[in-house]
TORRO-264689 format. One record per residue (C-alpha): residue number from 1; residue in one letter; chain; x, y, z. Coordinates in steps of 0.25 Angstrom, whole numbers, plus 5000, padded with zeros to 4 digits. Layout:
<nodes>
[node NUM; 'A'; 'A'; [X; Y; Z]]
...
</nodes>
This chain:
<nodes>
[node 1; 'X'; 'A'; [5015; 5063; 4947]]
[node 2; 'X'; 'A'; [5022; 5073; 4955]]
[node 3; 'X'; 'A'; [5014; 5083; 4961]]
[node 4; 'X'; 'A'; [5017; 5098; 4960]]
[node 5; 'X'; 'A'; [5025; 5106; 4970]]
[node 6; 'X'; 'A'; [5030; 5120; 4968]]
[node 7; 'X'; 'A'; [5042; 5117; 4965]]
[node 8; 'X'; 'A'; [5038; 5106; 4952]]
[node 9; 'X'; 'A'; [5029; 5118; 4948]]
[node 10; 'X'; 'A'; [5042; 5127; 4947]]
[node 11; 'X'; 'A'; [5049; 5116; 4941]]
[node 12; 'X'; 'A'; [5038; 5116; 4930]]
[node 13; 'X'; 'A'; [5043; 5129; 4925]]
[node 14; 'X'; 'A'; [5058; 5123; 4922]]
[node 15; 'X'; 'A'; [5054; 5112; 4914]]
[node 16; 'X'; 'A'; [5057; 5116; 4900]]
[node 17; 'X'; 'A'; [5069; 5123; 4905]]
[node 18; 'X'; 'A'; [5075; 5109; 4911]]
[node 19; 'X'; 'A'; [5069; 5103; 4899]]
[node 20; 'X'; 'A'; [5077; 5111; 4891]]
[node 21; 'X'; 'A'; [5092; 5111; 4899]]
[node 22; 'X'; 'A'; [5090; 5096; 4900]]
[node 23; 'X'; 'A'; [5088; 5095; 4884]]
[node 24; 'X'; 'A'; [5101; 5105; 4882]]
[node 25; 'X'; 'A'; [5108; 5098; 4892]]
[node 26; 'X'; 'A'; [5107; 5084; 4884]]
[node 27; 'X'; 'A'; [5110; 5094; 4870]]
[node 28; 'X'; 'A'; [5123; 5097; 4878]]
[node 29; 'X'; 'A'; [5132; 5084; 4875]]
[node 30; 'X'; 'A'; [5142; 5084; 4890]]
[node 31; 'X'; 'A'; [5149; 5073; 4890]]
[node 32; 'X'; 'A'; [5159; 5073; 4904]]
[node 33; 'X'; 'A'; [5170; 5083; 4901]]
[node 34; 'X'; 'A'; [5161; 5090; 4890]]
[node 35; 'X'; 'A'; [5150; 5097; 4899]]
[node 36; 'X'; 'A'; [5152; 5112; 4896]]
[node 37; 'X'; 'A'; [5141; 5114; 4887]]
[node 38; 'X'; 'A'; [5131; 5109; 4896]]
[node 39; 'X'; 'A'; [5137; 5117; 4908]]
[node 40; 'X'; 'A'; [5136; 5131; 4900]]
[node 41; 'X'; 'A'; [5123; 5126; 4896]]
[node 42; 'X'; 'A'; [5119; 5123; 4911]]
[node 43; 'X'; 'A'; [5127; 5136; 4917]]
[node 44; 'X'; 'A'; [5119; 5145; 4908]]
[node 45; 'X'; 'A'; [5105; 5137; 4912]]
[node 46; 'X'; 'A'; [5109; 5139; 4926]]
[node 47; 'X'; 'A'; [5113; 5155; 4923]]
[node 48; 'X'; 'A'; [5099; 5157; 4917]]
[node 49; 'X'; 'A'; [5089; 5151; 4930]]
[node 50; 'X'; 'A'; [5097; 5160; 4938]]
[node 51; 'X'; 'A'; [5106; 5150; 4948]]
[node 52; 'X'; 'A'; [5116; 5162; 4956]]
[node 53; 'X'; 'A'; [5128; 5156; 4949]]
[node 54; 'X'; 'A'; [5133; 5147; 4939]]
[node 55; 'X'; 'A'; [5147; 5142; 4935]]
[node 56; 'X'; 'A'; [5156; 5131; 4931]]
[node 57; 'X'; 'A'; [5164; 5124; 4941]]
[node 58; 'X'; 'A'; [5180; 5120; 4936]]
[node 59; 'X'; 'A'; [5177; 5105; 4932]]
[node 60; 'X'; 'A'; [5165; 5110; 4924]]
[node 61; 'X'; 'A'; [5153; 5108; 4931]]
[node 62; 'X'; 'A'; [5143; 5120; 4932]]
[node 63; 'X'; 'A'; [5136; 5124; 4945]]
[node 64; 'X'; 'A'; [5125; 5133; 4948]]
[node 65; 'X'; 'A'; [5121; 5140; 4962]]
[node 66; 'X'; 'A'; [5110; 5143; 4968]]
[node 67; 'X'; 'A'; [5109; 5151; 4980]]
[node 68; 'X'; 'A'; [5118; 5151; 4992]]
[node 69; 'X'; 'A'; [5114; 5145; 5005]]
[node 70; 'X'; 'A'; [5123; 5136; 5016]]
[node 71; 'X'; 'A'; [5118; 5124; 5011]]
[node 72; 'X'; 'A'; [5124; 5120; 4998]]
[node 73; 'X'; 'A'; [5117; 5110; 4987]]
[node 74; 'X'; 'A'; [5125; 5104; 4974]]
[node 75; 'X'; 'A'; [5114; 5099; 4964]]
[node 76; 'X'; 'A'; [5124; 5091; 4954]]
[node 77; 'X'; 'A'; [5121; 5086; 4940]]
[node 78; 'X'; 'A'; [5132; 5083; 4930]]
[node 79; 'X'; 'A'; [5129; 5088; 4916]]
[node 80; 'X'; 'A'; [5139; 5076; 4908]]
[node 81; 'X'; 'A'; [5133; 5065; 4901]]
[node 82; 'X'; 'A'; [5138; 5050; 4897]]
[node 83; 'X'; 'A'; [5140; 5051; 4882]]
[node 84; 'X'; 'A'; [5129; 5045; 4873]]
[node 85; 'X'; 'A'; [5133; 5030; 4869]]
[node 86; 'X'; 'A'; [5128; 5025; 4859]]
[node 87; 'X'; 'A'; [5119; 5035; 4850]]
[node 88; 'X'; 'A'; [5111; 5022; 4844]]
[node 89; 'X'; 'A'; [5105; 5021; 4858]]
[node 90; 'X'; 'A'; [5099; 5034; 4857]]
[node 91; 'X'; 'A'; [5086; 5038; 4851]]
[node 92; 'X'; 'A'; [5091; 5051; 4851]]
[node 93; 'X'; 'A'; [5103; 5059; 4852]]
[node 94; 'X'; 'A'; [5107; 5061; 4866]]
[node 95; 'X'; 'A'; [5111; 5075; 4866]]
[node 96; 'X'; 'A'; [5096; 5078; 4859]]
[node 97; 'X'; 'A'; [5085; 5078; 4871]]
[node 98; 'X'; 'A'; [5074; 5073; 4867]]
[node 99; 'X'; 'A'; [5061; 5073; 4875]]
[node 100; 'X'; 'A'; [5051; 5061; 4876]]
[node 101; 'X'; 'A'; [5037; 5065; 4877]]
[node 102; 'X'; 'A'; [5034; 5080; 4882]]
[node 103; 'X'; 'A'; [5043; 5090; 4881]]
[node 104; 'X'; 'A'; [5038; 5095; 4894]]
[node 105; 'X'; 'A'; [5037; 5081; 4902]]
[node 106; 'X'; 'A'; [5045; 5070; 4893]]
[node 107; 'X'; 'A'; [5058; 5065; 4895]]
[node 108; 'X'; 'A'; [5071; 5072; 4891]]
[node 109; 'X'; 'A'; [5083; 5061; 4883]]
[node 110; 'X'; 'A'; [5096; 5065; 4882]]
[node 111; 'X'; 'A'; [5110; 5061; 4885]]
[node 112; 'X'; 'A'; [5111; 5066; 4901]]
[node 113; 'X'; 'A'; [5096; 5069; 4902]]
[node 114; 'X'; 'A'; [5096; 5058; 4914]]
[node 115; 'X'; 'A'; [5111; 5061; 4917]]
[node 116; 'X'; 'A'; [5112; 5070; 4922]]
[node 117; 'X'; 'A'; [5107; 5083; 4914]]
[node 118; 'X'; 'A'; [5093; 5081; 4918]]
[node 119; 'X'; 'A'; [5096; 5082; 4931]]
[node 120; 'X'; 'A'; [5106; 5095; 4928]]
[node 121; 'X'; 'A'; [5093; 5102; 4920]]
[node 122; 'X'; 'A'; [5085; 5100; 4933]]
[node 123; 'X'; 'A'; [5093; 5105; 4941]]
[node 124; 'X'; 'A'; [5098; 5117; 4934]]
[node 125; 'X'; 'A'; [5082; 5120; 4932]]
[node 126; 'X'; 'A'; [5081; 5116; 4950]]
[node 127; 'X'; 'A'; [5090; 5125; 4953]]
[node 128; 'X'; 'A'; [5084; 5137; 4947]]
[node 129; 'X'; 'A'; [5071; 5132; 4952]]
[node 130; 'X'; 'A'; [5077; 5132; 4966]]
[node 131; 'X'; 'A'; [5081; 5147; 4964]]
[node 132; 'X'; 'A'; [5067; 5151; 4958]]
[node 133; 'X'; 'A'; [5060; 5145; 4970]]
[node 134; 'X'; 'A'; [5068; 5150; 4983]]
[node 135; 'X'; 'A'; [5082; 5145; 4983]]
[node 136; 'X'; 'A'; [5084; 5142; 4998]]
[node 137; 'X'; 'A'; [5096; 5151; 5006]]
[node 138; 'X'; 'A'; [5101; 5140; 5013]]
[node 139; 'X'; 'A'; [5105; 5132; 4999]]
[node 140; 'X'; 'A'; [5117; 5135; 4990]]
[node 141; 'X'; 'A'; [5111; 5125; 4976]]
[node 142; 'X'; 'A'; [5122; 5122; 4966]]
[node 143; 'X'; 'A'; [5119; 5115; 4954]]
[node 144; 'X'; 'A'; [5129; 5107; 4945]]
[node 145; 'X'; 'A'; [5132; 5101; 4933]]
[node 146; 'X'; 'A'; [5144; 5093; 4935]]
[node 147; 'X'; 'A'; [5154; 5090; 4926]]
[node 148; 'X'; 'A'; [5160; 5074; 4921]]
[node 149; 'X'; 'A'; [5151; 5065; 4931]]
[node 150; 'X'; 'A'; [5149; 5055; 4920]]
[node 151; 'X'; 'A'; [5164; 5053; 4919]]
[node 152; 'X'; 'A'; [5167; 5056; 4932]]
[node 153; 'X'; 'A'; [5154; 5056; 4943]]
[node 154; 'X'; 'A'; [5158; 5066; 4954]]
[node 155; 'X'; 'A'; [5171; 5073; 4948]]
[node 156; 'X'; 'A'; [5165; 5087; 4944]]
[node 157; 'X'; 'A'; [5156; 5088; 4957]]
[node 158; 'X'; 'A'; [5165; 5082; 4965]]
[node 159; 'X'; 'A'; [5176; 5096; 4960]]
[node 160; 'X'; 'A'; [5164; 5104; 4962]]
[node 161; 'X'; 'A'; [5161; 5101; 4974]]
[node 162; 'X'; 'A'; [5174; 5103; 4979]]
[node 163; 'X'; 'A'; [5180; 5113; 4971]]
[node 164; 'X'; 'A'; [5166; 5123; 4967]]
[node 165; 'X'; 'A'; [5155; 5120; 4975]]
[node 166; 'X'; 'A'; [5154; 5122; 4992]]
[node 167; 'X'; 'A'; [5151; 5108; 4998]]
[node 168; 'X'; 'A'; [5137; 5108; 4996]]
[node 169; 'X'; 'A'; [5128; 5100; 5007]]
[node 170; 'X'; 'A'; [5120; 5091; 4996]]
[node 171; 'X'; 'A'; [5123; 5087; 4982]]
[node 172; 'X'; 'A'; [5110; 5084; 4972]]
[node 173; 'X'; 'A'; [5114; 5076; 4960]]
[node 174; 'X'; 'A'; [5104; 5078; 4947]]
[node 175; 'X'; 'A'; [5109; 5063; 4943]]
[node 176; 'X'; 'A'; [5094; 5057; 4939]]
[node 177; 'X'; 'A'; [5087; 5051; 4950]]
[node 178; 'X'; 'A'; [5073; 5049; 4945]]
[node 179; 'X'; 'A'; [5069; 5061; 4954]]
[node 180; 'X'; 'A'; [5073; 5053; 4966]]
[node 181; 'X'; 'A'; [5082; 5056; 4976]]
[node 182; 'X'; 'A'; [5097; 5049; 4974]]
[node 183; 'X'; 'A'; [5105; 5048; 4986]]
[node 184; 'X'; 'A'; [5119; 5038; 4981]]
[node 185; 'X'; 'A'; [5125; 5030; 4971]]
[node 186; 'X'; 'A'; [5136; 5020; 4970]]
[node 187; 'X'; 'A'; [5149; 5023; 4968]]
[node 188; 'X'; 'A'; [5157; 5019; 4957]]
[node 189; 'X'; 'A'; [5172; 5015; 4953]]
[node 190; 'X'; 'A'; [5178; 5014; 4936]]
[node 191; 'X'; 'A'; [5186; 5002; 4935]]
[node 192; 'X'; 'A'; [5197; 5000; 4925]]
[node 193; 'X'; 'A'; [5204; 4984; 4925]]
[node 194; 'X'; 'A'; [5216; 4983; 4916]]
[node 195; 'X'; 'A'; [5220; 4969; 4911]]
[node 196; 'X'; 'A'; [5233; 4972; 4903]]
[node 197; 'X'; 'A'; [5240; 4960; 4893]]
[node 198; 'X'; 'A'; [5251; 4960; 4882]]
[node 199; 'X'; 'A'; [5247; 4962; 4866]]
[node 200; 'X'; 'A'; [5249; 4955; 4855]]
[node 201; 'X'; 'A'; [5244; 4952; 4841]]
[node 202; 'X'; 'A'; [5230; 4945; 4842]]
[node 203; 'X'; 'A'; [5233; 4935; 4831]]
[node 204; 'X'; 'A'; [5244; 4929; 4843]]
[node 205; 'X'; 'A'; [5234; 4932; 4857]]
[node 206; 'X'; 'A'; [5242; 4922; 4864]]
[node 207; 'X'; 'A'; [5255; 4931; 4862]]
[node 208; 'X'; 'A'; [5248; 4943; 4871]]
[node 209; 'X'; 'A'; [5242; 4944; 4884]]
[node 210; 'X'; 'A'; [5225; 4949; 4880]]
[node 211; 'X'; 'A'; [5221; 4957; 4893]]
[node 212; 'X'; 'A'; [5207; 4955; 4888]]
[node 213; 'X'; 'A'; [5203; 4941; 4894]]
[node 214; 'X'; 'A'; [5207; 4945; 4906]]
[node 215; 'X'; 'A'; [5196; 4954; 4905]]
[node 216; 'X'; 'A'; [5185; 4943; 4903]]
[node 217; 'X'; 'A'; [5186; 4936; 4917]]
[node 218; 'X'; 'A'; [5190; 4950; 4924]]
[node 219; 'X'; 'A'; [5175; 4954; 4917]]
[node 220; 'X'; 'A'; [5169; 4942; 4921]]
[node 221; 'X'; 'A'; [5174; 4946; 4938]]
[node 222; 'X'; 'A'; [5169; 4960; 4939]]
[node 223; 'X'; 'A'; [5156; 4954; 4933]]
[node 224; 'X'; 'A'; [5156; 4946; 4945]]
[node 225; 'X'; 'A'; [5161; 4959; 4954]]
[node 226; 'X'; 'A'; [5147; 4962; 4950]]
[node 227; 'X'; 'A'; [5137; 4954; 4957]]
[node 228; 'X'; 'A'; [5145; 4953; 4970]]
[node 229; 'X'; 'A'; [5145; 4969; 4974]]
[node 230; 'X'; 'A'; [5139; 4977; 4985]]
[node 231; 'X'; 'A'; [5126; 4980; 4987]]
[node 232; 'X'; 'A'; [5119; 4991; 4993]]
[node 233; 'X'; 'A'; [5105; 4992; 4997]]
[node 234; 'X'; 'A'; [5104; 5006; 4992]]
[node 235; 'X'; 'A'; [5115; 5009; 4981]]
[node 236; 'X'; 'A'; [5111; 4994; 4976]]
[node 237; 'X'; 'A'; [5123; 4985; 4970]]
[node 238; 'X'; 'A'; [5137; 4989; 4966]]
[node 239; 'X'; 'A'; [5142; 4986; 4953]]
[node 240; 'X'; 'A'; [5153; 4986; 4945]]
[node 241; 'X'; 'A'; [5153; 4984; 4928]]
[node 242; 'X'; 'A'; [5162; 4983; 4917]]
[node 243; 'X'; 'A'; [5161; 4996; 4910]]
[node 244; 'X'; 'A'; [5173; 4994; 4898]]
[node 245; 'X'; 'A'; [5182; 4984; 4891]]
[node 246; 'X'; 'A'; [5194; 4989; 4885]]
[node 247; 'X'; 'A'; [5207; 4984; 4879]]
[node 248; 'X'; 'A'; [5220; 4989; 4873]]
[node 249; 'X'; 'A'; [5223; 4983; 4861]]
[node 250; 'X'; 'A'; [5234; 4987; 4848]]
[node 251; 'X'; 'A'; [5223; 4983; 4840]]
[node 252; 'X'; 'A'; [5211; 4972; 4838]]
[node 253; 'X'; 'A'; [5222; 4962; 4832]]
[node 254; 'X'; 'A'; [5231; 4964; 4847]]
[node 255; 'X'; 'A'; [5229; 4958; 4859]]
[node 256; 'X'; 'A'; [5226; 4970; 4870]]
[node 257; 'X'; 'A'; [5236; 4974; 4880]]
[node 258; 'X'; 'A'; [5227; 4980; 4891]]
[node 259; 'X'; 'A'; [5211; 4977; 4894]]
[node 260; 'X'; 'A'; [5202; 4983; 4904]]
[node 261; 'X'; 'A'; [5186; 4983; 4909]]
[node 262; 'X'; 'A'; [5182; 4996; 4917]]
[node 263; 'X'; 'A'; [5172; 4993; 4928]]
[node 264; 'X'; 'A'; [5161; 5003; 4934]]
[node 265; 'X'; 'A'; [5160; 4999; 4948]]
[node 266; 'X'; 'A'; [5148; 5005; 4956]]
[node 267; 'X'; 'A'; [5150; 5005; 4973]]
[node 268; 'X'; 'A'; [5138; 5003; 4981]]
[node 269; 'X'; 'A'; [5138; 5007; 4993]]
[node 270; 'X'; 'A'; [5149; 5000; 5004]]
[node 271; 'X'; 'A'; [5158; 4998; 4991]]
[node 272; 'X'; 'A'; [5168; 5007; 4988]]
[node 273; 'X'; 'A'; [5180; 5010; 4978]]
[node 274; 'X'; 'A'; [5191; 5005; 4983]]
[node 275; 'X'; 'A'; [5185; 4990; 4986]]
[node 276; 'X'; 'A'; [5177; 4990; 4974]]
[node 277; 'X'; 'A'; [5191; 4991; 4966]]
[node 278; 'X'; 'A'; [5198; 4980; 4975]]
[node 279; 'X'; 'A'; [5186; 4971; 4973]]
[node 280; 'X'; 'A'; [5188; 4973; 4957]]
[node 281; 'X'; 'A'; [5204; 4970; 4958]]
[node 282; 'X'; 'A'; [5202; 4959; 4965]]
[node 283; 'X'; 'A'; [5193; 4952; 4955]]
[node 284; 'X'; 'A'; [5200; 4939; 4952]]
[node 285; 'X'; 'A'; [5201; 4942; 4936]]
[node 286; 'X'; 'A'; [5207; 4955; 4940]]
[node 287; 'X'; 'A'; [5220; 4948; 4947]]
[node 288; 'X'; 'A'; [5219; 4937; 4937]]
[node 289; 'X'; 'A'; [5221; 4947; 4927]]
[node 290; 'X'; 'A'; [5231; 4957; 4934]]
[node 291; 'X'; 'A'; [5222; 4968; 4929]]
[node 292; 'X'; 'A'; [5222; 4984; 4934]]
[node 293; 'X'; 'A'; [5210; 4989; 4942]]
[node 294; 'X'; 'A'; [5211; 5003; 4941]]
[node 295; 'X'; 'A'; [5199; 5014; 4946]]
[node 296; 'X'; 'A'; [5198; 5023; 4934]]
[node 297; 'X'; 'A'; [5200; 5038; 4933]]
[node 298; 'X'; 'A'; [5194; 5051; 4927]]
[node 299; 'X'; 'A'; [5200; 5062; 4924]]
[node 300; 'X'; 'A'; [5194; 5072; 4913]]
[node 301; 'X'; 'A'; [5195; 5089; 4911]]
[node 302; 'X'; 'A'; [5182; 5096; 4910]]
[node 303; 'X'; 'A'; [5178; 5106; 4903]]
[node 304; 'X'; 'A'; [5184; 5116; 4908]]
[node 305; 'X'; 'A'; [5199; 5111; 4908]]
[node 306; 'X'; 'A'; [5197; 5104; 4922]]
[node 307; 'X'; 'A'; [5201; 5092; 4925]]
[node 308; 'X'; 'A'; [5197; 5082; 4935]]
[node 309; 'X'; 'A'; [5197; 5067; 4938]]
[node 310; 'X'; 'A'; [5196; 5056; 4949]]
[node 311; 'X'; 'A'; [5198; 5038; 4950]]
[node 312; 'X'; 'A'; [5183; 5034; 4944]]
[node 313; 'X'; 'A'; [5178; 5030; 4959]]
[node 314; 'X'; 'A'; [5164; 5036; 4965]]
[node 315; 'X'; 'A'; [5162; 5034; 4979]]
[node 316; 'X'; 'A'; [5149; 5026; 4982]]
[node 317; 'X'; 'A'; [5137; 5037; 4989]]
[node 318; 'X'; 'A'; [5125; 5036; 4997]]
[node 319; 'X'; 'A'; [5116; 5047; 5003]]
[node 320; 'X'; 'A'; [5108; 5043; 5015]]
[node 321; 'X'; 'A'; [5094; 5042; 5012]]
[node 322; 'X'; 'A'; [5089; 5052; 5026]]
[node 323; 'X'; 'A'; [5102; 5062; 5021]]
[node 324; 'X'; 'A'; [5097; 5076; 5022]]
[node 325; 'X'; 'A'; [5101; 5078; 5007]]
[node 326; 'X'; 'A'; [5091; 5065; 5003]]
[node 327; 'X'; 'A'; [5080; 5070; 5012]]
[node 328; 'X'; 'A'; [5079; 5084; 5004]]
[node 329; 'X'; 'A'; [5081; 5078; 4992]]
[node 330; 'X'; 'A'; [5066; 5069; 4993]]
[node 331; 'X'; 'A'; [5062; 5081; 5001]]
[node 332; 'X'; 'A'; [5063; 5090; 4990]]
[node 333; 'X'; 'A'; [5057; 5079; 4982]]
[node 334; 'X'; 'A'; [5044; 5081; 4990]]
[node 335; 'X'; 'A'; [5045; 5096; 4988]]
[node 336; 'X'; 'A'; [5047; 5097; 4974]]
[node 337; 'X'; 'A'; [5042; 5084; 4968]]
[node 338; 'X'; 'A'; [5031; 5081; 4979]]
[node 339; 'X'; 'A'; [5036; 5068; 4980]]
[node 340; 'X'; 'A'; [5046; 5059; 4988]]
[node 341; 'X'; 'A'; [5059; 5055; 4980]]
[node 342; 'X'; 'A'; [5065; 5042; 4982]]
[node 343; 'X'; 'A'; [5078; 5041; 4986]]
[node 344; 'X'; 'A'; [5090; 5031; 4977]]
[node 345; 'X'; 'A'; [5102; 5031; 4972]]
[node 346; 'X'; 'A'; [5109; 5032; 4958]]
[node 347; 'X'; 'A'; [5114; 5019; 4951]]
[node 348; 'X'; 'A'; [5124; 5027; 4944]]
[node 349; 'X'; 'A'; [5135; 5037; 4951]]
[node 350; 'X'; 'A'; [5134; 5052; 4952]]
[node 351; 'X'; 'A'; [5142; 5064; 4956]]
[node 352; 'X'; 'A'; [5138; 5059; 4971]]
[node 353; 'X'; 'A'; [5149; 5050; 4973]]
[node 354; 'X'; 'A'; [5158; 5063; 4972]]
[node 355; 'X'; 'A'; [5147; 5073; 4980]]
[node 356; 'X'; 'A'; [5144; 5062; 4990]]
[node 357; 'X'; 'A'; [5152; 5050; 4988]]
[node 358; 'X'; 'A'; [5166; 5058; 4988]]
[node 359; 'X'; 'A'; [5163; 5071; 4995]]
[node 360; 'X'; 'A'; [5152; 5067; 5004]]
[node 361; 'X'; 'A'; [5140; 5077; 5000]]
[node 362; 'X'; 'A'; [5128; 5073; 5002]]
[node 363; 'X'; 'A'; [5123; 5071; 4990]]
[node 364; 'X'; 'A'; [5108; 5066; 4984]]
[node 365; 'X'; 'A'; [5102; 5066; 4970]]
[node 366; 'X'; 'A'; [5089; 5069; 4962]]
[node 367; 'X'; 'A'; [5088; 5070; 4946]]
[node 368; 'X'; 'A'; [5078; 5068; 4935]]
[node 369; 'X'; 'A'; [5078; 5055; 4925]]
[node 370; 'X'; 'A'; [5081; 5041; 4928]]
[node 371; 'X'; 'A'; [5096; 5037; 4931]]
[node 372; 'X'; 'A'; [5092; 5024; 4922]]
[node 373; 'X'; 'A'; [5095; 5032; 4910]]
[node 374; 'X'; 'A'; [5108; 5039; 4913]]
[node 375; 'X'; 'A'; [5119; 5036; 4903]]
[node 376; 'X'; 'A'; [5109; 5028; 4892]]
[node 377; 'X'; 'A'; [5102; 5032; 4880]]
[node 378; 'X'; 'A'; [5089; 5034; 4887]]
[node 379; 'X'; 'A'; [5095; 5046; 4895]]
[node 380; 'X'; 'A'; [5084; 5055; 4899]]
[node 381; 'X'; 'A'; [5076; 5065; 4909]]
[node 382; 'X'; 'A'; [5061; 5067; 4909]]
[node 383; 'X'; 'A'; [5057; 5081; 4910]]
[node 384; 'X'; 'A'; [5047; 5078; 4922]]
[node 385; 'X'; 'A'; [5061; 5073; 4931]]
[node 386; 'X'; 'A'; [5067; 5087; 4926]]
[node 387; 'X'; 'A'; [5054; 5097; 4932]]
[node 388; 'X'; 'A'; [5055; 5087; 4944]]
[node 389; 'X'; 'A'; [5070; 5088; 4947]]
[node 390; 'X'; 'A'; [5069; 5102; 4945]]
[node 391; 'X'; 'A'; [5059; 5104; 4956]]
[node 392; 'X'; 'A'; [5067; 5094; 4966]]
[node 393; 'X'; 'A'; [5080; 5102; 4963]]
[node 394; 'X'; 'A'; [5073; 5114; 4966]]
[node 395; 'X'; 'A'; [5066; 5111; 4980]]
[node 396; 'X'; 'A'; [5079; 5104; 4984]]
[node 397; 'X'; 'A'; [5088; 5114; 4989]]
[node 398; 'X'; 'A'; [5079; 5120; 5002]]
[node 399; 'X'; 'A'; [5073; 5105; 5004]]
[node 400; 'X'; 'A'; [5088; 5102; 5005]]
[node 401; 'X'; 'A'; [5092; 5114; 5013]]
[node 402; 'X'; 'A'; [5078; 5113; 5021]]
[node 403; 'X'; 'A'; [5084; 5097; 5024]]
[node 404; 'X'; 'A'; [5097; 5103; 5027]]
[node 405; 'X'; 'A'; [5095; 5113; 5039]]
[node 406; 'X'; 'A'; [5084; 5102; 5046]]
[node 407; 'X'; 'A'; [5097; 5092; 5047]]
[node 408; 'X'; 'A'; [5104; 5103; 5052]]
[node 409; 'X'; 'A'; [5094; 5107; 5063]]
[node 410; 'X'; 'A'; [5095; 5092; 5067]]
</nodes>
């Protein structure tokens, strides 16, 4: 049980009101691309707890300041969700939270309640408990909910961070943690192989060329690519999975023309992009078959008309455990929580491999749920993890800028 500190006891007083942004936020269906309900709701939540300003950066993600100091801190959830699958899989409809047990202490279920709008209501709800407690001078806090990471992790606070925002000195993502401190994740390649054959009438296969077979020993390689991949003590294995099986056909009585398998490739650490796409080319069912290796591409226009994309590769990442940024973030885990966090990392990939992996800022991560239930029909938050986050979120910033100055007097 965690004990009582001043700032769980302020937390206390926020909860039915992050009870309540979380269950709007799920209400709020925001798919990637389709996110501006949920910003006007969030902008006019932010508005109302008194953050100093509020506003919509160009790719859509909304952003709100508190305070102005030198030292500059990015707290960053993304508020678009995976879609919902199948409907038979849930006991409830996704976009209608339901509570189990307490309505003061249960747990919360809704698309996104683990990924990531939990972590967006408790940091919006953070914020302002910052400012009501003594915002320090020495810290300028921005708080984000960034646009399309589900399609694209990185893109929208990558444009922000470069185009919006100051370079701040630490990002905090609101991805779930369990209330420990995250400090790396794998990065990650999409992989599209192309087998292409001639058509013909399937009552004559033997006049056409089916680009399909040559899938089935291709498959049966990357299997293999599995089990012989890197290892790292703390990222753990990387991995690489067939995702999707397509072909292009005239009909179901035609022989297809083209076939194709898209792989997720996940990077450990001392992998990177470049080899991990040779390493699939070279596969020998690969040049068997003369199939294409291509990285895939996104490109999508927000909501607000702009439009942004990038190849589909996410640089692997990995915060050092005695960082400075790590330190205050289990320190302000003693302060707020009276307990110690463990650190980790994320089996999934976040916008850190655009914050740290692509533009070097240090970047750590804390977040209510349980990362095991991203993405699946038991998406959920408990309501305890929200109080909790809340408190952490708003002892962080002077622990952070407390850290800051004594690596600077060294």
């Amino acid at each position: 049980m965690t004990a009582a500190t001043p700032f769980l006891d302020q937390a206390q007083g926020h909860r039915r009101g992050v009870t309540g942004l979380l269950g709007d936020l799920i209400h709020t269906p925001s798919l990637s691309s389709e996110e501006e309900a949920v910003v006007n709701l969030l902008t006019e939540r932010m508005t109302t707890l008194g953050y100093d300003e509020v506003r919509v950066d160009g790719f859509g993600s909304v952003i709100g300041r508190i305070g102005s100091g030198p030292i500059v801190v990015v707290y960053d959830s993304h508020i678009d969700t995976v879609g919902v699958g199948s409907r038979s899989e849930w006991r409830t409809d996704p976009f209608e939270p339901v509570i189990d047990g307490d309505r003061e202490s249960g747990v919360m279920h809704g698309r996104g309640a683990s990924d990531d709008k939990g972590g967006m209501a408790a940091m919006v709800y953070g914020g302002a408990l910052y400012k009501q407690m003594g915002p320090s001078d020495a810290v300028t806090l921005y708080v984000v909910g960034s646009v399309q990471e589900e399609d694209c992790d990185g893109l929208a606070l990558e444009h922000l961070l470069l185009h919006t925002l100051p370079r701040p000195d630490l990002v905090v993502l609101g991805e779930a943690t369990n209330l420990d401190v995250f400090r790396g994740n794998r990065g990650r390649i999409e992989v599209l192989i192309r087998t292409r054959g001639s058509s013909c009438h399937a009552s004559a296969p033997e006049r056409g060329s089916n680009p399909v077979y040559a899938l089935a020993p291709l498959i049966a390689d990357v299997e293999r690519l599995n089990q012989r991949l890197g290892h790292d003590d703390f990222l753990g294995a990387g991995t690489v999975a067939l995702t999707k099986i397509e072909c292009e056909t005239p009909s179901l009585n035609a022989v297809p023309s083209t076939a194709a398998i898209y792989l997720d490739r996940r990077l450990t650490a001392g992998e990177d992009p470049v080899s991990a796409l040779d390493a699939i080319r070279e596969l020998p069912a690969v040049r068997a078959a003369g199939a294409e290796v291509s990285l895939l591409t996104y490109e999508r226009t927000s909501f607000t008309g702009m439009r942004l994309g990038q190849e589909k590769s996410f640089a692997t990442w990995v915060l050092p455990e005695d960082h400075l940024g790590v330190q205050a973030g289990i320190r302000a885990g003693v302060t707020a929580l009276d307990r110690r966090p463990a650190t980790g990392h994320w089996v999934f990939s976040t916008n850190g491999v655009a914050s740290m992996g692509k533009l070097g800022i240090p970047t750590i991560g804390f977040g209510p749920a349980n990362e095991i239930h991203a993405h699946t029909a038991a998406d959920q938050c408990p309501i305890e993890d929200l109080v909790q986050a809340i408190a952490w979120y708003a002892a962080f910033p002077a622990e952070y800028a407390r850290t800051h100055r004594a690596g600077a007097d060294r």
